[in-house]
C-alpha positions in Angstrom: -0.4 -6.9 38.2 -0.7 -4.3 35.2 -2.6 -1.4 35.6 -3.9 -2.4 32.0 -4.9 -5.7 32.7 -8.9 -4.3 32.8 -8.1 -3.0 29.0 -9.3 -5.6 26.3 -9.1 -3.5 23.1 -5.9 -1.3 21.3 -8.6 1.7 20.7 -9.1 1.6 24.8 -5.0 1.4 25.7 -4.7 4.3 23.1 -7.4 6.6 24.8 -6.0 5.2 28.5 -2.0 6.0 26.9 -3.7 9.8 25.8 -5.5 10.4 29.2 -2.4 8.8 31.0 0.9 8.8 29.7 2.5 5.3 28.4 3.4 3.3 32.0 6.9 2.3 32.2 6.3 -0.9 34.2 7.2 -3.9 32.6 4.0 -5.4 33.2 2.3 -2.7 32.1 4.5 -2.9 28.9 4.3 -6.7 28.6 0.1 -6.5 28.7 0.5 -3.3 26.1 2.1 -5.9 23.9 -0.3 -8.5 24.3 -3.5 -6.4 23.9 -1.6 -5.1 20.6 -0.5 -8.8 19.4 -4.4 -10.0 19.9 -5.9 -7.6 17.8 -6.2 -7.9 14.2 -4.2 -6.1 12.1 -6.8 -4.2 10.0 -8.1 -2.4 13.3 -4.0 -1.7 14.1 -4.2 0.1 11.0 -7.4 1.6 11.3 -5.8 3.2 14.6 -2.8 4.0 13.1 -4.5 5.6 10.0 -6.9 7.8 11.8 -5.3 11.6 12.2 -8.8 13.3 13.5 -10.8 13.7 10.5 -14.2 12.0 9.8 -16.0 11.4 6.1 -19.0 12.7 5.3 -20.3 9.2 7.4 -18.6 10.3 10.6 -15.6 7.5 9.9 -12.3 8.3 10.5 -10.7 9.1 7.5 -7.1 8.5 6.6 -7.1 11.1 3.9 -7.8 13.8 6.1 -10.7 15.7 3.5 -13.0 16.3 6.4 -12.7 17.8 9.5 -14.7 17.5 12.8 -12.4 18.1 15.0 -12.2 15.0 16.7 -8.1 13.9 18.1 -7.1 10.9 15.8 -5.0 7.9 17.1 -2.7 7.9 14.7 0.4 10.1 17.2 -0.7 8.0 20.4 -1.1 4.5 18.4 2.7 4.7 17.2 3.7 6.3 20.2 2.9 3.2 21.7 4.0 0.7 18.9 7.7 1.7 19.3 7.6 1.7 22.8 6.9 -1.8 22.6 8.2 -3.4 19.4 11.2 -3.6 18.2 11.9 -0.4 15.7 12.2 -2.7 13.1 9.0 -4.5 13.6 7.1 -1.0 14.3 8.5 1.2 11.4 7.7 -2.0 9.1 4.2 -1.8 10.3 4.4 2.0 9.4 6.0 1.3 5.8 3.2 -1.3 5.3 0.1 0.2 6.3 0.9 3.8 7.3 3.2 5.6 4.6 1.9 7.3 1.6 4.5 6.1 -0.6 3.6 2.8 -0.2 -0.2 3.2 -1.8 2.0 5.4 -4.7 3.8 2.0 -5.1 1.3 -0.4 -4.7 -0.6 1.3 -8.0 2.6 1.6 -9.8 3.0 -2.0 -9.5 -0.6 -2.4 -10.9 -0.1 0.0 -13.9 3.1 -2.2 -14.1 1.3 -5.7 -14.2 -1.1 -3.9 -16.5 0.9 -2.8 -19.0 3.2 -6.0 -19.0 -0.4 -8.1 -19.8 -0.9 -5.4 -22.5 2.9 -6.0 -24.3 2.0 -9.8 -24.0 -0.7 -9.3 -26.0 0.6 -6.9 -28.2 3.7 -9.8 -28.7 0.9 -12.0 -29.3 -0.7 -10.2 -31.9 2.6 -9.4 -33.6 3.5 -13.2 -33.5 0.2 -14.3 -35.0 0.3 -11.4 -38.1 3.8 -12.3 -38.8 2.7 -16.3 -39.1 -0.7 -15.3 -41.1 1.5 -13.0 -43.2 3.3 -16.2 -44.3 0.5 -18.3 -45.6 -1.7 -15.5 -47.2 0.9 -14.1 -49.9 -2.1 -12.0 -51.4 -3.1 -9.8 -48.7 0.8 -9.2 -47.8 0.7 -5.3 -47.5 -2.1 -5.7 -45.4 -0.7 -7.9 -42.8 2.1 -5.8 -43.0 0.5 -2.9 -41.7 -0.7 -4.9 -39.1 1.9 -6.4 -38.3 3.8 -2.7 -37.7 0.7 -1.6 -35.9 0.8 -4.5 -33.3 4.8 -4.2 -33.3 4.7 -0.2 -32.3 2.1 -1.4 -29.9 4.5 -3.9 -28.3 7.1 -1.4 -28.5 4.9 1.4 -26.1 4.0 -0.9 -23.9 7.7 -2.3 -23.3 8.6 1.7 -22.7 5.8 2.0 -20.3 6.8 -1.1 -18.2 10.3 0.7 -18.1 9.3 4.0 -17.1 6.7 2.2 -14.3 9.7 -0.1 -12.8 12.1 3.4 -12.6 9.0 5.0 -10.4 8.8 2.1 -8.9 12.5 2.0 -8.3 12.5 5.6 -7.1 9.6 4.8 -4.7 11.3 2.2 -2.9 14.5 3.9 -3.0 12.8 6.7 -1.2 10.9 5.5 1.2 13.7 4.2 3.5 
């Protein structure tokens, strides 16, 4: 019988583990596991986020702008996690939910996704002046001018989507 079988939630185990130390009894280890693997993943990262700072509503606060000094979870939470999941599986969970890079790379993939919808456009817009440019001989500097305009537009957005992949790159690259 584990001496954790009366826990139910990960936020108890973790104030149990603190008060405690981490029991090195199988059972004890196998019920860690299982009261880990039955709760949802936002409150694992909610626990794993928390370093001891509240906002100004008394929630923890992953940023760390406020201070109360309350003890976070975050040390004690991965404590735990990689004494019982595999590395692998725990410094995953810590690339995923945990590491500041991966926010960093999360909005350079939306500025990415955002600027390749912009040179899309732009393409569009260049596509359509060159076709309009053909059937209205008349107004042919015009068009022209438009038709540069949407062209360097294309062109700044093709160098923004490069320069957002190499951060991107450099990110990913760095965060192993």
């Amino acid at each position: 019988m584990s001496k954790y079988e009366s826990i139910k939630t990960a936020k108890d185990l973790i104030i149990e583990v603190d008060q405690n130390g981490l029991s090195t009894e199988q059972d004890d280890r196998n019920r860690a596991a299982d009261i880990f693997g039955n709760t949802s993943v936002g409150e694992l990262a909610a626990l794993a986020n928390d370093i001891g700072r509240e906002n100004d509503k008394g929630e923890p606060d992953p940023n760390g702008s406020w201070s109360k000094g309350r003890k976070g979870t975050q040390s004690t939470f991965y404590f735990i996690a990689f004494n019982i999941w595999h590395w692998e599986q725990a410094t995953s969970f810590f690339n995923q939910h945990t590491n500041p890079a991966t926010k960093n790379a999360r909005e350079t993939e939306k500025k990415l996704a955002e600027e390749t919808k912009r040179a899309n456009q732009a393409e569009k817009d260049a596509e359509f002046h060159r076709s309009e440019s053909k059937g209205h001989r008349d107004s042919w500097q015009e068009q022209w001018a438009l038709r540069m305009d949407a062209e360097n537009e294309l062109k700044a957005a093709q160098n923004e989507i490069i320069a957002l992949k190499a951060k991107l790159y450099d990110m990913i690259a760095t965060a192993d």
